[in-house]
Structure formats: structure tokens, C-alpha cells
C-alpha positions in Angstrom: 16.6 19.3 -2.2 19.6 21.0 -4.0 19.0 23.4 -6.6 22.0 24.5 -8.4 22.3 27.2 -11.7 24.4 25.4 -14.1 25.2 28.3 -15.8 26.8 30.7 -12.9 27.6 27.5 -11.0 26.0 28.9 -7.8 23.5 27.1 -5.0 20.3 28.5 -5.2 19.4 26.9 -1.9 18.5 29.4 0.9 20.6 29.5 4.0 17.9 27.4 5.7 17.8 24.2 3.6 22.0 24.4 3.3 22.0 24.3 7.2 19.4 21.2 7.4 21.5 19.9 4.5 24.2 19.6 6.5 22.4 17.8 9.3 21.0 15.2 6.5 17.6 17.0 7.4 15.3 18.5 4.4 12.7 21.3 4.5 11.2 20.5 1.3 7.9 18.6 1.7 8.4 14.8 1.0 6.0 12.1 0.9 6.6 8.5 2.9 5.1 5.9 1.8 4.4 2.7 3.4 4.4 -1.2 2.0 0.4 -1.0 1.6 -1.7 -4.2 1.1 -4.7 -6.0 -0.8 -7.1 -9.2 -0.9 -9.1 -10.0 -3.7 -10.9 -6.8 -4.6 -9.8 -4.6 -1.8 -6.6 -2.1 -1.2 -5.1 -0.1 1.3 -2.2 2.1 1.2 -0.9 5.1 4.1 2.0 6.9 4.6 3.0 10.4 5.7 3.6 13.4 4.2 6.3 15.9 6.2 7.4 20.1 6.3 10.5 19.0 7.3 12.5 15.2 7.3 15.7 12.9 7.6 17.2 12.1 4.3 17.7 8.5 4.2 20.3 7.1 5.8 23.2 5.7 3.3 26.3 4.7 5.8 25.9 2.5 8.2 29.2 2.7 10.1 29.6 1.4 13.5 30.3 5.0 15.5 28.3 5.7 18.2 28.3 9.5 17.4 26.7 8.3 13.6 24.4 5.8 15.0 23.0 8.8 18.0 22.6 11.3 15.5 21.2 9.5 13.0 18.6 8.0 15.5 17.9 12.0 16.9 16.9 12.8 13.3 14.2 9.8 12.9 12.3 12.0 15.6 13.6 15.4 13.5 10.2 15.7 12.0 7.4 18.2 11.3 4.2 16.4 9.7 2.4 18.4 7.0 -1.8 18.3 7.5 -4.0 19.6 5.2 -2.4 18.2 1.7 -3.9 16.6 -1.0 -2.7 13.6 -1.7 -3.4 11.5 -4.8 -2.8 7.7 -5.3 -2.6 6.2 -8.9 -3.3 3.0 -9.7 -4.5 1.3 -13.1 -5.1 4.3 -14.8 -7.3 5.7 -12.2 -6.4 8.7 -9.8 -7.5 8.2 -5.8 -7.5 11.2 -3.4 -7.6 11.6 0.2 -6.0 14.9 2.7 -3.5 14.2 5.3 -4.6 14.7 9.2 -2.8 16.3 12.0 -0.4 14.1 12.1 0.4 14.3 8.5 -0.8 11.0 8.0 -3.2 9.5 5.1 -4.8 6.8 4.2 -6.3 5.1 0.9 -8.5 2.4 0.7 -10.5 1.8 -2.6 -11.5 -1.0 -4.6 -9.2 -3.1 -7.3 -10.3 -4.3 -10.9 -10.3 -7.0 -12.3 -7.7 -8.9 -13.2 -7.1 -9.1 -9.6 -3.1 -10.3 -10.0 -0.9 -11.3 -6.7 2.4 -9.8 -5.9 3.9 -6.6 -4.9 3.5 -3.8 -7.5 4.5 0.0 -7.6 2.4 3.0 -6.7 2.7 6.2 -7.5 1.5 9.3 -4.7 1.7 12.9 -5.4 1.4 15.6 -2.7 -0.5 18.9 -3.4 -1.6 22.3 -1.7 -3.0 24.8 -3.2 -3.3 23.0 -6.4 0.3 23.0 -7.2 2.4 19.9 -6.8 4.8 20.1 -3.7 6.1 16.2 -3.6 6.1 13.1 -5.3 6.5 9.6 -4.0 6.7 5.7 -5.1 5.3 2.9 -2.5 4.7 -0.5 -3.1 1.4 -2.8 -2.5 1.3 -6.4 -1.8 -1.5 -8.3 -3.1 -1.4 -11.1 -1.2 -1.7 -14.9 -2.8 -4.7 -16.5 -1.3 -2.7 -18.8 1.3 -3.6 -20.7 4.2 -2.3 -18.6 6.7 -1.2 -15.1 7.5 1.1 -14.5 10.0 0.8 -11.7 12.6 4.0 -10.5 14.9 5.4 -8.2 17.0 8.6 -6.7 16.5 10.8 -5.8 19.6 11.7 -8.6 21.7 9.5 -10.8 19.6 12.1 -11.4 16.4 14.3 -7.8 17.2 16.1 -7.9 20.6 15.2 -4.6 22.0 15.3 -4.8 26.0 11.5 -3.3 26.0 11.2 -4.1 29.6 13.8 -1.7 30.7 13.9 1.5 29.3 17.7 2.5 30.0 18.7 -0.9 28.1 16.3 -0.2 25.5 17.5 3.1 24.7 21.3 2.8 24.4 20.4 0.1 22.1 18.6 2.3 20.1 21.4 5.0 20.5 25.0 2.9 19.9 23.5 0.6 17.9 22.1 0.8 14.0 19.7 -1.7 11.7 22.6 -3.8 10.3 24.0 -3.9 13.8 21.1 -4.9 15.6 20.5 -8.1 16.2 17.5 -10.9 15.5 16.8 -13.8 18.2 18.9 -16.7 17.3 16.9 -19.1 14.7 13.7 -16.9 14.5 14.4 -16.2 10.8 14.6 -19.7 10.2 10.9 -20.1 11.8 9.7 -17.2 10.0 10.9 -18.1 6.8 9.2 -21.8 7.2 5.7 -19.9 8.1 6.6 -18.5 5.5 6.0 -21.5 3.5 3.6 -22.9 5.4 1.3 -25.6 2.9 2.0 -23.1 0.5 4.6 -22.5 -2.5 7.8 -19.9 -2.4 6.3 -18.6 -5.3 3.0 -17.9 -3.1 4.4 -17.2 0.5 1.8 -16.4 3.2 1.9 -13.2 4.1 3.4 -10.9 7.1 1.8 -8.7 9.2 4.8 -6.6 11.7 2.2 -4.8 14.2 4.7 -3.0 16.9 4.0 -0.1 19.5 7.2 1.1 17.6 6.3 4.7 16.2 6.3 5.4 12.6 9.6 7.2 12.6 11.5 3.8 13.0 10.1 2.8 9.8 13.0 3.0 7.5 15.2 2.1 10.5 13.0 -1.5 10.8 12.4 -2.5 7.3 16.4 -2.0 6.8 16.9 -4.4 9.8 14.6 -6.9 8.4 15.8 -7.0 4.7 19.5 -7.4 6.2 18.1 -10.5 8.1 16.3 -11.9 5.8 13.1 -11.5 7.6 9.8 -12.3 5.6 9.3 -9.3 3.4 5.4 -7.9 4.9 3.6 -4.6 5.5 4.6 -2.5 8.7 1.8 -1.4 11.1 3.2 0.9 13.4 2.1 3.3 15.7 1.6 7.4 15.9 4.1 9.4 15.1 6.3 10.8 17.5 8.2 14.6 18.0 11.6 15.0 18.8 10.7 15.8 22.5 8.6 12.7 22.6 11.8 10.4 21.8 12.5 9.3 25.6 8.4 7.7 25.4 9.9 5.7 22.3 8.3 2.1 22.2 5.5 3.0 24.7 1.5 2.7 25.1 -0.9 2.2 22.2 -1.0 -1.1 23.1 -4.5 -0.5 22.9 -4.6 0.4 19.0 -2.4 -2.6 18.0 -5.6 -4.8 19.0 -7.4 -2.4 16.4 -4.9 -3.2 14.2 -4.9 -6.9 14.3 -8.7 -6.9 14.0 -8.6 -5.2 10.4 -6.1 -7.8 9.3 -8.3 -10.3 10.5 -11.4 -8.6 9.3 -9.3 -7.7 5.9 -8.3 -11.9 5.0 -11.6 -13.1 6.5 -11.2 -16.7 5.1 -7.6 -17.2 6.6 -6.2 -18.8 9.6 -4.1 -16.6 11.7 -0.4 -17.3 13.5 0.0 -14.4 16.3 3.8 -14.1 17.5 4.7 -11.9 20.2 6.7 -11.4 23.7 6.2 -11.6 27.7 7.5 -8.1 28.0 4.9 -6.1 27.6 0.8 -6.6 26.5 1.0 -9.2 23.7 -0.1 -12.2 25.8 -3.3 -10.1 26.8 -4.0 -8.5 23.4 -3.5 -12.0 21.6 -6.0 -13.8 24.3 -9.4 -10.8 23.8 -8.1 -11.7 19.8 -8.4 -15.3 20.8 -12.1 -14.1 22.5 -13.5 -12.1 19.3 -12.2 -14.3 16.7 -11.8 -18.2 18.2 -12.2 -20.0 14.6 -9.5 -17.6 12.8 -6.8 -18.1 15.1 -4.9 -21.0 14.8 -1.9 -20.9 17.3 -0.5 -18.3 19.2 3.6 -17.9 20.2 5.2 -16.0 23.4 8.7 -15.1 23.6 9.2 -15.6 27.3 11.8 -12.1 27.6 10.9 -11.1 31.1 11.0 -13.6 34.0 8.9 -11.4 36.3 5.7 -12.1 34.0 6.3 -15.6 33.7 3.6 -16.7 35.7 1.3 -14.4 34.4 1.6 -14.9 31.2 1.4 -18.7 32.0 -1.8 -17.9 32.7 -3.0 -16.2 30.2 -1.6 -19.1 28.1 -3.7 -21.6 29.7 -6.2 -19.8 28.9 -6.2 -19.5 25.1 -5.4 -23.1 25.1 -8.7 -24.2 26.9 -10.8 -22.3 24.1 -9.0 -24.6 21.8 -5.8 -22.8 20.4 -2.7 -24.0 20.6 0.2 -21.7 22.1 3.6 -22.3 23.3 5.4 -19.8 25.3 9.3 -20.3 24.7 12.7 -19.1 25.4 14.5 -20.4 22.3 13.0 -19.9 18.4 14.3 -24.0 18.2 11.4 -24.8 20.6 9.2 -22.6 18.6 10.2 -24.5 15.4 9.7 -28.0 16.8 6.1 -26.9 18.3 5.2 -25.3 14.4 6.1 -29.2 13.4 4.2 -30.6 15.9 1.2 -28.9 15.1 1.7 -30.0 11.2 2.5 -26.0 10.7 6.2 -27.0 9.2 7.0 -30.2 7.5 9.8 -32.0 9.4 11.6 -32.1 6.5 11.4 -28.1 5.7 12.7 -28.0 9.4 15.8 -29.2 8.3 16.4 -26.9 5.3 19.2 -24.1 5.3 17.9 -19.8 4.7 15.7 -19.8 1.5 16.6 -16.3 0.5 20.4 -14.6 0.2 20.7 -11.9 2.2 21.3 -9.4 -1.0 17.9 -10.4 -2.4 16.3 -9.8 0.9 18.1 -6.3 0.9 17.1 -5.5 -2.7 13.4 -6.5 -2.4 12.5 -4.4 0.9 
């Protein structure tokens, strides 16, 4: 951060934080926090807190130069463990320490009145007793809906070429997240599960659990406000170092099925829609869900993005449709749309309707 002596007019920054300046890098310690989430009587809220971190990104050019090194410094990052960290929320102060990794977590009991929206947090940062960072997040209290809806992220409503790592990458490099793009029509599904025998004032909520690591967060959540995607709460996975960036998008496949159990276990009393891809574990994950949870789940959709699984996931398909739930593995989100009325998840009529919400109020409420 810039510290600058008004009165002599000089920078009082040292040499070190003007040079990490100039790469849009910081070496003060900053806090991230994450969209965190609540049912009834229950909240939970992580984020990170970091030595050294990207400032946000503010241009969004189209240069290949701007997009690599702006990806590179995503992965620029040196977590901070051992902090105190302090959560407040209705007048009551919550405190956990960050791991390793930097990472913390709060979970701690509301008050009544329990109220339903998304509402501001404030988390401070400190070692030694001293305050070293401060922070705002937001928390979504979810209405109590019908359904919650549970997806994937690349190759499920991002294209991201998972299945082959050179494509994958130079997407990730030449590309940014208003240049990326969604399938064709999946916003229009989402945004009518959205809806789903509910209200737009009380939308069921979204659950985005990728492999995707942590440091693709801001990158993400700008992709989806630009395309309208449902606004929801990001489960990612671990953190990754800078040498690390080539493994981008891979393993933990094993934690996202961790993941999806606390949502379940979090919104006992809902019916879950899982949405995922053929490129990687999602049809396997989605059918053990299917085995531990058979009354909560009530349909399950594959992007079919990689031929050679086909059959396989086929399979796997059939599968979760003999223990009674239905599934549809598609190719086109219009398929996925007419299957979702089918099933009485969208009204015909919805089906028909245009985008519900502009693309600048997507953008300002992310």
C-alpha cells in the first residue's frame, strides 16, 4: 500500500513494495475473503489471509501479454499462517487463526431474527496483537427454498478444455474473465433453477464446487457476474504456489465429495440439483452422493465434453437412474432445459422467458 508524506511530498514506501507495486503485487498483509453462507441458525465464512498478493485486477484489455501476466500473478502468492483473525457480526466479535496455508475458517451460531439475504462482514487480521489487515466479505443467508443447486465450474457452465491440459492452459493464458466464454444457453438454465417453485425475490441458492484452486477466485466470480451467472458461494480447492501453476485445475477430486456433503449436510431439508461434466470425476462423485444421500438428491446433469468417456459415463448414468434419480447427460444446455421442464423443475412457460437480470446488476452485485 502507498504511503506518501504530504508535507515533503516524498514516497515512504521502501524499495521492496515500489518494485512489487510496479508488478501490481503487494507485500503488505491483506485479507480475502470469500462469499460465506448460512441456514437458519447456522454460519460459515473462510477466506485467506496473504504476506504477499495481486492487487485486483482493474483493466481487462484483450492483450495476450496483460492477460499472461496477470494470470502469473493469481499464483504470485505467499499465504500468512499463524494470524488472528476476527469475524464481526451483530455486535459480537468471532475469532479463529489461519493454517499453513493461510486459510481460516468461521463457523458460529446466528441470532435471532434469523433475516435472508446477503449482508456484509467485517474481518480483521492480527499478530502480535497489533492490527496488520482489514477486510469486508459478504454472507448469504439463504431463503428456505425448495432446492439448492450444486455445479461444477469448468466445462460444466465455463468452457475450459479440462481434458487437455495444453488447450486448457492457453485458455487460461490469452484469455481473461470477460473474455472467456459460458456454454451457449446454460445461463438461461441456471437462471430458471434459479427460480425453481420459488420467487426472484427468494432465489434457490448456488453452490460452484470446482477442483479450480483458490487463486482463480476473483478471476471466476468476475466471469460469472459478467454472465449473469446465479450469484452463489465459491467452494474451491487448495491453494496453489507459483511453481504449482502447470498442476492448475488438477486432483482433489476427492475433497469436492467432502464439499458437497457439508452443503447437503448444511440444508438438510432440501432437495439437491448436481450439475457437472464427462471430462473428469463428476459422474463418479455425483453417483457415491447419489449412494449416501438417495432421498436429497433430486436429478443429476452431465455435460457430455469428452467423447472418449461417453460410454463410461453412460454407465454410471444408468446407474443413478435405477436408484431413482433422474439424470440426463447432454451436449447442448437446450436439452438440459427441456429435461428441467420435463421433470416439472421449469415451468414451460419460464422456459420461454428472456435473461432475468442485466448484466450491470449482475456485475455490481458479485
Amino acid at each position: 500500500m502507498q504511503t506518501i508524506d504530504h508535507r515533503s511530498g516524498t514516497d515512504n514506501r521502501s524499495l521492496r513494495e515500489r518494485l512489487l507495486n510496479f508488478f501490481r503485487l503487494t507485500g503488505q498483509p491483506t485479507i480475502k475473503v470469500y462469499h460465506g453462507y448460512g441456514h437458519e441458525n447456522k454460519l460459515t465464512l473462510f477466506g485467506h489471509v496473504f504476506k504477499l498478493s495481486p492487487f485486483p485486477r482493474k483493466q481487462y484489455r484483450q492483450s495476450f501479454l496483460r492477460n499472461t501476466l496477470a494470470l502469473l500473478r493469481l499464483f504470485m502468492v505467499k499465504p500468512y499462517a499463524g494470524v488472528e483473525v476476527q469475524v464481526e457480526w451483530k455486535e459480537k466479535t468471532f475469532t479463529t487463526t489461519t493454517d499453513k496455508d493461510g486459510f481460516f475458517k468461521f463457523e458460529w451460531d446466528d441470532q435471532q431474527p434469523f433475516e435472508r439475504g446477503w449482508f456484509p462482514v467485517k474481518v480483521n487480521a492480527f499478530l502480535g496483537g497489533g492490527l496488520i489487515a482489514t477486510s469486508t466479505g459478504r454472507v448469504h443467508i439463504a431463503h428456505t427454498t425448495q432446492y439448492i443447486i450444486i455445479s461444477d465450474i469448468d466445462d460444466t457452465f465455463l468452457i475450459s478444455h479440462s481434458a487437455n491440459m495444453r488447450k486448457r492452459l492457453l485458455v487460461l493464458f490469452t484469455q481473461n474473465a470477460r473474455t472467456r466464454q459460458p456454454f451457449e444457453g446454460v445461463v438461461r438454465h441456471y437462471q430458471l433453477l434459479a427460480k425453481s417453485n420459488t420467487t426472484d425475490d427468494a432465489p434457490n441458492p448456488f453452490f460452484y464446487v470446482s477442483s479450480s484452486e483458490w487463486n482463480l477466485y476473483e478471476y471466476i466470480l468476475e466471469f460469472a457476474a459478467v454472465n449473469r451467472v446465479p450469484r452463489g458461494i465459491f467452494l474451491l480447492s487448495q491453494l496453489k504456489q507459483f511453481s504449482q501453476l502447470l498442476k492448475t485445475g488438477q486432483n482433489h477430486h476427492g475433497t469436492k465429495f467432502t464439499r458437497i456433503v457439508r452443503i447437503l449436510q448444511a440444508f438438510p431439508n432440501q432437495r439437491v440439483i448436481l450439475l457437472g461434466d464427462s471430462s473428469q470425476q463428476d459422474p463418479y462423485i455425483y453417483e457415491s452422493i447419489v449412494k449416501h444421500y438417495p432421498e436429497q438428491i433430486h436429478a443429476v446433469y452431465i455435460r457430455d465434453v469428452f467423447e472418449r468417456n461417453y460410454e463410461k459415463v453412460r454407465e454410471v448414468l444408468n446407474r443413478i437412474e435405477a436408484a431413482g434419480v433422474p439424470c440426463l447427460l447432454f451436449k447442448h444446455s437446450k436439452d438440459a432445459i427441456l429435461h428441467s421442464v420435463k421433470i416439472g423443475l421449469i415451468a414451460a412457460g419460464d422456459a420461454e422467458q428472456k435473461l432475468s437480470v442485466p448484466k450491470e446488476e449482475a456485475i455490481k452485485m458479485a
